[in-house]
C-alpha positions as CSV (number, residue, x, y, z in Angstrom):
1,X,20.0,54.7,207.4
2,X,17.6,54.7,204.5
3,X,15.1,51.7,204.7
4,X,14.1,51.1,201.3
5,X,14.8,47.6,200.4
6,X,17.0,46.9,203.3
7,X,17.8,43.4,204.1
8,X,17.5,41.2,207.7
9,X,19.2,38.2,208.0
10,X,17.8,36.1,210.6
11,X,20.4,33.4,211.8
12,X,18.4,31.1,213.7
13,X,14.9,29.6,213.7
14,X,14.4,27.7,217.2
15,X,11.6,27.6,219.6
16,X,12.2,31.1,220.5
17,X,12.1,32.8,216.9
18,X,8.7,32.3,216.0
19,X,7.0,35.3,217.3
20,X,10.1,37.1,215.7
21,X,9.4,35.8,212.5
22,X,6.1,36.8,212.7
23,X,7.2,40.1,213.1
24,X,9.4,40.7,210.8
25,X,7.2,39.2,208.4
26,X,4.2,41.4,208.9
27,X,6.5,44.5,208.7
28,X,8.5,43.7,206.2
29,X,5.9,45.3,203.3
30,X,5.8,48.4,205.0
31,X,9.3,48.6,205.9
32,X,10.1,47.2,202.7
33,X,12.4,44.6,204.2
34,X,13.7,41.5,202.5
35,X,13.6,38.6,204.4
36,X,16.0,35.7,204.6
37,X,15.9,32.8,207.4
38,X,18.8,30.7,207.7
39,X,19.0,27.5,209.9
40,X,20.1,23.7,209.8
41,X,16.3,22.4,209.7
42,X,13.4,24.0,209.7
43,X,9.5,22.8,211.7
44,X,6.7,22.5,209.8
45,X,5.7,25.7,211.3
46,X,8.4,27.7,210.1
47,X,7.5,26.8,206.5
48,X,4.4,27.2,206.8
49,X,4.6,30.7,208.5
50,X,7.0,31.5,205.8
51,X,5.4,30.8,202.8
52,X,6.8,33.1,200.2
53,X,7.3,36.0,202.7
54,X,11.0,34.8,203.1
55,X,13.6,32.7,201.8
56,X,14.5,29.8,204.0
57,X,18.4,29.3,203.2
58,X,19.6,26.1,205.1
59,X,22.8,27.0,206.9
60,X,25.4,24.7,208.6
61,X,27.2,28.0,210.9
62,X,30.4,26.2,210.7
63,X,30.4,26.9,207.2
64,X,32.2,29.9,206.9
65,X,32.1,30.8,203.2
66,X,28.0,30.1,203.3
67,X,27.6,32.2,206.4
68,X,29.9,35.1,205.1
69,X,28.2,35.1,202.1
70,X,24.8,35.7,203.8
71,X,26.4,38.0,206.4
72,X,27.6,39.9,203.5
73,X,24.1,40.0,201.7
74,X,22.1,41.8,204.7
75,X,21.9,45.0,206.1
76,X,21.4,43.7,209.6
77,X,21.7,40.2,210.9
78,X,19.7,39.1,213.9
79,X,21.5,35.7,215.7
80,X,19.4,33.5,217.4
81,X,22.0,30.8,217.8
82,X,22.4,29.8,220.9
83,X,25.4,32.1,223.1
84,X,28.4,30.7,222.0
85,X,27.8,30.5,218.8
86,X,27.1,34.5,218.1
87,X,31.4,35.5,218.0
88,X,31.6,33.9,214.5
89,X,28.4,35.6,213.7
90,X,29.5,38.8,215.0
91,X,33.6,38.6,213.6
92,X,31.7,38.5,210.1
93,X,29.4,41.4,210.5
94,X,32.5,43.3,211.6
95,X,34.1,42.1,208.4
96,X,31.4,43.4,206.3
97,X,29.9,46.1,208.2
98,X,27.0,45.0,209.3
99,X,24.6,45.5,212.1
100,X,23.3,42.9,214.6
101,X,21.2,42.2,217.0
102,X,21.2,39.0,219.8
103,X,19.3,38.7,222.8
104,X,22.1,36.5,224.3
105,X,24.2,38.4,227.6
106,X,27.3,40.0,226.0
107,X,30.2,37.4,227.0
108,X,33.8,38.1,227.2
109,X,34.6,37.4,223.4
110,X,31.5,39.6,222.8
111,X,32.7,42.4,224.5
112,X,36.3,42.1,222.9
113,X,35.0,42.8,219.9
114,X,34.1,46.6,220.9
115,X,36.7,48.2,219.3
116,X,36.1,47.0,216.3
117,X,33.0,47.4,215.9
118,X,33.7,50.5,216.7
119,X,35.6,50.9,213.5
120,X,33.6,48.8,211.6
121,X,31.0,52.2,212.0
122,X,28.6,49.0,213.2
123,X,26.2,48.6,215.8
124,X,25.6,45.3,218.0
125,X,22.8,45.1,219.8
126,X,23.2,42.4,223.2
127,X,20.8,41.5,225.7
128,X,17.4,42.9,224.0
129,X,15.6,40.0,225.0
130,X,13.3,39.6,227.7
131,X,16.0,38.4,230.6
132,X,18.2,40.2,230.0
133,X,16.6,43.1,227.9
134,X,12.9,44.4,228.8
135,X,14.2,44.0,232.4
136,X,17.0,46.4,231.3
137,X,14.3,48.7,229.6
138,X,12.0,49.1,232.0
139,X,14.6,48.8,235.0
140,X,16.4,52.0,233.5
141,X,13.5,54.2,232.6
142,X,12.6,53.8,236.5
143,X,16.0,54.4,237.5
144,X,16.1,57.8,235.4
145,X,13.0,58.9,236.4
146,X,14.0,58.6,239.9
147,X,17.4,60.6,239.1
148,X,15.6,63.1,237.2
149,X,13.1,63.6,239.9
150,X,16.7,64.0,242.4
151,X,16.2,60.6,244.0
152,X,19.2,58.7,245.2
153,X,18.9,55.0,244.2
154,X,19.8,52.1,247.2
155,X,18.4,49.1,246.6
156,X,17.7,47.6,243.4
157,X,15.8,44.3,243.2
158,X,14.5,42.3,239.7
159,X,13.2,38.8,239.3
160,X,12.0,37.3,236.1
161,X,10.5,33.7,235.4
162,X,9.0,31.7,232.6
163,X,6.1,29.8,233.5
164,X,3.2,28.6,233.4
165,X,-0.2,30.2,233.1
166,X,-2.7,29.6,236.6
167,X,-5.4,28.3,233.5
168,X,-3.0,25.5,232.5
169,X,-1.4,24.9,235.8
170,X,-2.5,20.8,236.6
171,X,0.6,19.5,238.5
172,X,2.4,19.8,241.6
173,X,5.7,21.7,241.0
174,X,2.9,24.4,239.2
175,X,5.6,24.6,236.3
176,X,6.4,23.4,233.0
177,X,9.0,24.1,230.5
178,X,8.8,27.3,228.5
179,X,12.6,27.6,227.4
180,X,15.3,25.8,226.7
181,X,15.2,22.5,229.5
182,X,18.4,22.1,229.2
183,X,19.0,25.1,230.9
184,X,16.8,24.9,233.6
185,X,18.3,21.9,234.6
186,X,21.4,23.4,235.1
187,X,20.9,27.2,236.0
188,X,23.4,28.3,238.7
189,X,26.2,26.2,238.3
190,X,29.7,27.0,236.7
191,X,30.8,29.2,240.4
192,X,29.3,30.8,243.4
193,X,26.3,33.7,242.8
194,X,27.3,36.6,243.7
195,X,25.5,40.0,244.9
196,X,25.2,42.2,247.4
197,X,23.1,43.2,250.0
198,X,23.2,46.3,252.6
199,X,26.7,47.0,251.5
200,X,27.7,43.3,252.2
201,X,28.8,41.5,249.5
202,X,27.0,37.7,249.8
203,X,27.8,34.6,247.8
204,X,26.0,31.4,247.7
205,X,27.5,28.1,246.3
206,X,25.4,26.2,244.2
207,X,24.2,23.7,246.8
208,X,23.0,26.0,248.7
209,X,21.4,28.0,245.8
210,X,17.8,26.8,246.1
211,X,17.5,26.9,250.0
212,X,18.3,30.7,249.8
213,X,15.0,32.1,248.1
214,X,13.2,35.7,248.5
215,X,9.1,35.5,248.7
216,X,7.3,38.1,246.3
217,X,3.9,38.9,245.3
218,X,2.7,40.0,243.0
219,X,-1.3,41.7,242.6
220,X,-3.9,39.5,241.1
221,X,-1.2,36.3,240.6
222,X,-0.3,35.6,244.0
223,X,2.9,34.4,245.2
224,X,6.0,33.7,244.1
225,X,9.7,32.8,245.2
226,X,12.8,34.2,243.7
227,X,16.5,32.4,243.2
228,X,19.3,34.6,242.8
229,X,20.9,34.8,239.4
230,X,24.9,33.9,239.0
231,X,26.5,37.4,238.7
232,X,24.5,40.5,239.4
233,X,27.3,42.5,240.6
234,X,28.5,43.4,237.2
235,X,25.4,45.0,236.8
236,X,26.1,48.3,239.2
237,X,28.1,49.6,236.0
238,X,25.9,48.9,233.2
239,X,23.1,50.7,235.2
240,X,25.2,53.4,236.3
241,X,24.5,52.1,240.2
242,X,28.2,51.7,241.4
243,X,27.3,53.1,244.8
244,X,24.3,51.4,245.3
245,X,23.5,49.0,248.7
246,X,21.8,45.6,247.4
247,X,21.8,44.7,243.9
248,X,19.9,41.7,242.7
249,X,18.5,40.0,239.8
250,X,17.3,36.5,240.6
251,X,14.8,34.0,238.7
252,X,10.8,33.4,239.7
253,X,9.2,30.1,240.5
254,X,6.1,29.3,242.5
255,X,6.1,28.2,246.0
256,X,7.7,25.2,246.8
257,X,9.4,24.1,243.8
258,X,13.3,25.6,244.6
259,X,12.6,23.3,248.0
260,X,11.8,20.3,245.9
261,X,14.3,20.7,243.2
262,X,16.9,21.4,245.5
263,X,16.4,17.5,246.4
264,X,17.5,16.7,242.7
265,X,20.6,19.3,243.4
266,X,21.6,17.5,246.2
267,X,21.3,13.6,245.1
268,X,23.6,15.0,242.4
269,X,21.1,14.5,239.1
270,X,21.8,18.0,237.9
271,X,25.4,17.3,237.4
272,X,26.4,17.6,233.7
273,X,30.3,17.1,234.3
274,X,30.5,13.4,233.7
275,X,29.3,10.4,231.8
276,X,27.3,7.9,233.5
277,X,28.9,4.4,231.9
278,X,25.9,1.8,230.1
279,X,23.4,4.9,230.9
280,X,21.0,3.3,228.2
281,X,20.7,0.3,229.9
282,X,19.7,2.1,233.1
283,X,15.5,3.2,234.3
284,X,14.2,6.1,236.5
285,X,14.5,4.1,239.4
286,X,18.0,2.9,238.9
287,X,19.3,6.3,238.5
288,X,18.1,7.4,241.5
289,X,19.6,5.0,242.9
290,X,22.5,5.3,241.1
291,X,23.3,8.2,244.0
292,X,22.5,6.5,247.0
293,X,23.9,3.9,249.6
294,X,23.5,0.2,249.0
295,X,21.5,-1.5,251.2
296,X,19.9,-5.0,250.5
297,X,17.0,-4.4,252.3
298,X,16.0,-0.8,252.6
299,X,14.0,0.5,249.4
300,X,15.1,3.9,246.7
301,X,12.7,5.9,248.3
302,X,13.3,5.2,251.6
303,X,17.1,5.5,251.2
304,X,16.3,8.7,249.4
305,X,14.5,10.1,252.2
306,X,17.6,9.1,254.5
307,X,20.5,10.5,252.6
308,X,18.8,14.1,252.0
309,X,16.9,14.0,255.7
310,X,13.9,14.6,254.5
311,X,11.4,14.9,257.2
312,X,8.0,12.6,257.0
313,X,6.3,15.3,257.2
314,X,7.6,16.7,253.7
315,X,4.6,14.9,252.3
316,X,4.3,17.5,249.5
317,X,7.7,17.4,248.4
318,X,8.0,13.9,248.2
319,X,4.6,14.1,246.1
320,X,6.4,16.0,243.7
321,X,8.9,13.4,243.1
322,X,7.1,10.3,242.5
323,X,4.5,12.6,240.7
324,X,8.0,12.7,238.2
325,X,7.9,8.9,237.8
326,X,11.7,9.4,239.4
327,X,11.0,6.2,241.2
328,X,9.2,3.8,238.5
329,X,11.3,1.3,236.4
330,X,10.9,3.1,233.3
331,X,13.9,2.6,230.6
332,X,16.1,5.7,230.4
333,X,17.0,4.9,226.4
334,X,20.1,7.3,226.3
335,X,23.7,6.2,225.9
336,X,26.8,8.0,227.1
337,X,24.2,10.4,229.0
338,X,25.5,12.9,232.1
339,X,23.2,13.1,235.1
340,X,21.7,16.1,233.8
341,X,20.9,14.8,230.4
342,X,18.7,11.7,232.0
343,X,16.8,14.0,234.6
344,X,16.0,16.3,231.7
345,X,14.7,13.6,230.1
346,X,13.0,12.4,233.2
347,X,11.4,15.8,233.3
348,X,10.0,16.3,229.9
349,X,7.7,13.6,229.9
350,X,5.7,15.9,232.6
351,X,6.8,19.4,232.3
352,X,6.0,19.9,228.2
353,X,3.6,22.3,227.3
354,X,0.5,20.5,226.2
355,X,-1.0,21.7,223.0
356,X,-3.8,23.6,224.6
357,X,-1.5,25.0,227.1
358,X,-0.6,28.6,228.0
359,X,3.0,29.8,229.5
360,X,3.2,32.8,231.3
361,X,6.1,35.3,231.9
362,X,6.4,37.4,235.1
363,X,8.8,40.5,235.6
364,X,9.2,42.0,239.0
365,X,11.2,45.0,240.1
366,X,11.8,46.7,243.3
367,X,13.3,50.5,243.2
368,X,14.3,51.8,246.6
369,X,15.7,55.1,246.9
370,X,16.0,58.4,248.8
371,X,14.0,61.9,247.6
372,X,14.3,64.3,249.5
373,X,15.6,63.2,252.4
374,X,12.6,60.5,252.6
375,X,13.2,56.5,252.1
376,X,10.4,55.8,249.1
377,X,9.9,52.3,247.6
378,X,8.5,51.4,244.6
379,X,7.8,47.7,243.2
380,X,6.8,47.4,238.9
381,X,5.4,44.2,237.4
382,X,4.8,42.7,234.1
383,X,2.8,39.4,233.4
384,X,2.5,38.4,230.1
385,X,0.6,35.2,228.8
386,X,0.8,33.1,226.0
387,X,-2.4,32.7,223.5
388,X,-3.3,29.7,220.4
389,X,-0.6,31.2,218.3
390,X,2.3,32.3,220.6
391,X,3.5,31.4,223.8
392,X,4.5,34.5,226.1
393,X,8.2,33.4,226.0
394,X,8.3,33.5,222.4
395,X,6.9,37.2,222.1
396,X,8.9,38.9,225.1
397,X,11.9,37.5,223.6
398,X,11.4,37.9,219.9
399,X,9.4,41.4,220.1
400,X,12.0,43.6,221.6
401,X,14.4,41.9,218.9
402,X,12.6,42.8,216.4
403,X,11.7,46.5,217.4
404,X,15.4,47.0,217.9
405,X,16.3,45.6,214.3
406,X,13.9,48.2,213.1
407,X,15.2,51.1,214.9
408,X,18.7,50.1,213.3
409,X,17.6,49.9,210.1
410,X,15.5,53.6,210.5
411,X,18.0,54.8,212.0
412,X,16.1,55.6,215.3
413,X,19.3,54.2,217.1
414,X,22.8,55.8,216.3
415,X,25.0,54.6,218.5
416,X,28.2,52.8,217.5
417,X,29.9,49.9,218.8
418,X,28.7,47.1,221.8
419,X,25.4,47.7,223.4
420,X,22.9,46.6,225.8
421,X,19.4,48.6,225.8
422,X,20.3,51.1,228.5
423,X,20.1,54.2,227.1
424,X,17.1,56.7,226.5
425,X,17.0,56.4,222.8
426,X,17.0,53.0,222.6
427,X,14.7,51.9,225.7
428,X,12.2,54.5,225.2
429,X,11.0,53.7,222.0
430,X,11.7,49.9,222.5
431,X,8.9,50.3,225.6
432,X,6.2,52.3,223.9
433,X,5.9,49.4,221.0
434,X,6.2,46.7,223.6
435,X,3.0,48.6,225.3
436,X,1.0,48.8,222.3
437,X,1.8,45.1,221.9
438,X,0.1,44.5,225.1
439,X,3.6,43.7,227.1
440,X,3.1,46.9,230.4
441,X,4.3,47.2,233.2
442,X,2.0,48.6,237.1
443,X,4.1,50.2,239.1
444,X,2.8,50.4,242.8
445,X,4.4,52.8,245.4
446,X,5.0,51.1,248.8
447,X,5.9,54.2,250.7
């Protein structure tokens, strides 16, 4: 595809697009892009990054004549919408021909599409994030190294977490949000996790989810614990691994927290299913309570520590709840909230970023396999933090979008049709910009 004067739409300008824009800005003279933004409000930020680089076109996506007008206008259109708004997205670029590019996991309307994209003589770019995407990247050039080399693959591990830097770590749960709360608060539910380890297939219900944890560390950060993901089964096809013995892909948080948030699982605060009536009129402490047995006498926290059996000795997970406020009498202020909804708001009063503050991404893989006759294991990690101008969410999210929009538009990526980032011509030259952007990876043999 020739690149003069070839235009990105960028569908999208959340939290998570600002290291994009700032890519596709600064390449955008030598690539001789043109540049349009389109969202339903734009930060101060935004603007001000944008200046007269771009054209900020203020898009409602449920306006379908507006939005298939811009569709139409671009070469490529990158969707940063959240998941389920991409098929609308994607059903126009069809229409028109266009490329795209999402970080979002391919969903079942996603992957319906294939055919015609197909047709359409289009390619759609899925999963080119940082969860799923520069784990796919850097998962699969170890995985065909170690075919080339003859190696038989058996155990694949991978575990990737937003949080914190050690710097601007000051409380007890040694996290804070870097992504979208919402999901944090909810991650794992909506069915059982499923995986499978030494040929067994396991599944954990949800309420069980955060007592089943793996321990890592990882050189020069120190420990972690890992959370298995909801469905990494599917992912023995995509990486060519059908035969393989234990396949997992699981999220990181430090020591200690899945313990303490597993109370909040088990009071029932994460539940987003229902409506808690005159929710507005309700405070910290009378949620909490909300879950619990009446008794005239005994107090919240003591009937807390009966109903989920906490130990006394759990001194430093009960720390980490009242370090919450969970149990003070301060007003909750949302009407016609769920459960989740109000603990999410419980938790952003303490878990935001500060201004100052630095996140911190961590990536950890585990490759074991057979050369030779000889069990080897390797383990690869990636830690990435965030500086003044960009968190380290933002830029493992937004860069690999962007170098993936470019190779579309130069024509460094051919392929037609659905995609994830699993392939040699696509991962290869994704990884050697990430590098030279300061994202790596050390890999470490084991044995």
């Amino acid at each position: 595809m020739d690149n003069l004067n070839k235009k990105i739409l960028l569908i999208g300008a959340g939290r998570s697009a600002s290291y994009l824009i700032n890519y596709l800005l600064t390449n955008a003279k030598a690539e001789s892009w043109e540049v349009k933004i389109a969202d339903l409000h734009f930060t101060e930020s935004i603007r001000n990054m944008t200046s007269e680089k771009a054209e900020l076109v203020e898009l409602d996506i449920k306006d379908q004549e507006n939005r298939r007008e811009l569709v139409n206008w671009s070469d490529l259109v990158i969707s940063m919408l959240p998941a389920h708004m991409h098929i609308d997205v994607a059903k126009d670029c069809i229409q028109y021909k266009k490329h795209m590019v999402t970080a979002s996991y391919i969903s079942k309307e996603m992957k319906a599409l294939e055919d015609e994209a197909l047709k359409a003589g289009i390619c759609m770019i899925n999963e080119i994030g940082v969860d799923p995407g520069i784990d796919h990247c850097s998962a699969m050039e170890q995985i065909d190294s170690i075919r080339d080399s003859g190696g038989e693959m058996k155990d694949f591990e991978t575990f990737t977490g937003g949080l914190v830097a050690p710097e601007s770590d000051n409380n007890p749960w040694n996290y804070k949000f870097t992504w979208n709360p919402r999901n944090v608060v909810i991650a794992g539910q909506g069915g059982a996790v499923k995986f499978i380890q030494e040929g067994t297939y396991k599944y954990i219900p949800y309420h069980r989810l955060f007592r089943r944890i793996e321990l890592i560390n990882i050189e020069g950060y120190g420990k972690f614990e890992g959370y298995a993901n909801r469905d990494s089964l599917k992912y023995r096809e995509v990486y060519g691994l059908e035969d393989i013995q234990t396949m997992y892909r699981g999220t990181l948080r430090r020591p200690g927290f899945c313990r303490a948030w597993d109370a909040f699982v088990q009071l029932g605060a994460t539940d987003d299913s229902y409506v808690i009536e005159n929710s507005d009129q309700l405070t910290f402490r009378s949620f909490i309570n909300l879950f619990l047995p009446y008794n005239t006498t005994d107090s919240v926290e003591l009937k807390f520590r009966h109903n989920l059996n906490l130990a006394h000795d759990e001194v430093e997970l009960f720390e980490k709840l009242k370090w919450l406020d969970s149990f003070e009498d301060i007003p909750v202020e949302l009407k016609n909230a769920t459960p989740a909804q109000i603990l999410q708001k419980i938790l952003e009063r303490k878990w935001t970023l500060a201004e100052n503050d630095n996140d911190m991404v961590v990536m950890w893989h585990k490759f074991v396999y057979k050369l030779n006759g000889v069990l080897k294991e390797k383990h690869s990690s990636m830690v990435l933090k965030g500086d003044e101008n960009f968190t380290a969410m933002s830029k493992s999210v937004g860069l690999p979008v962007g170098i993936a929009a470019k190779l579309l538009l130069n024509g460094g990526i051919e392929e037609k049709g659905i995609h994830v980032p699993i392939k040699k011509e696509m991962y290869q030259p994704i990884l050697k910009e990430l590098e030279e952007e300061g994202i790596r990876f050390v890999e470490k043999e084991i044995s």
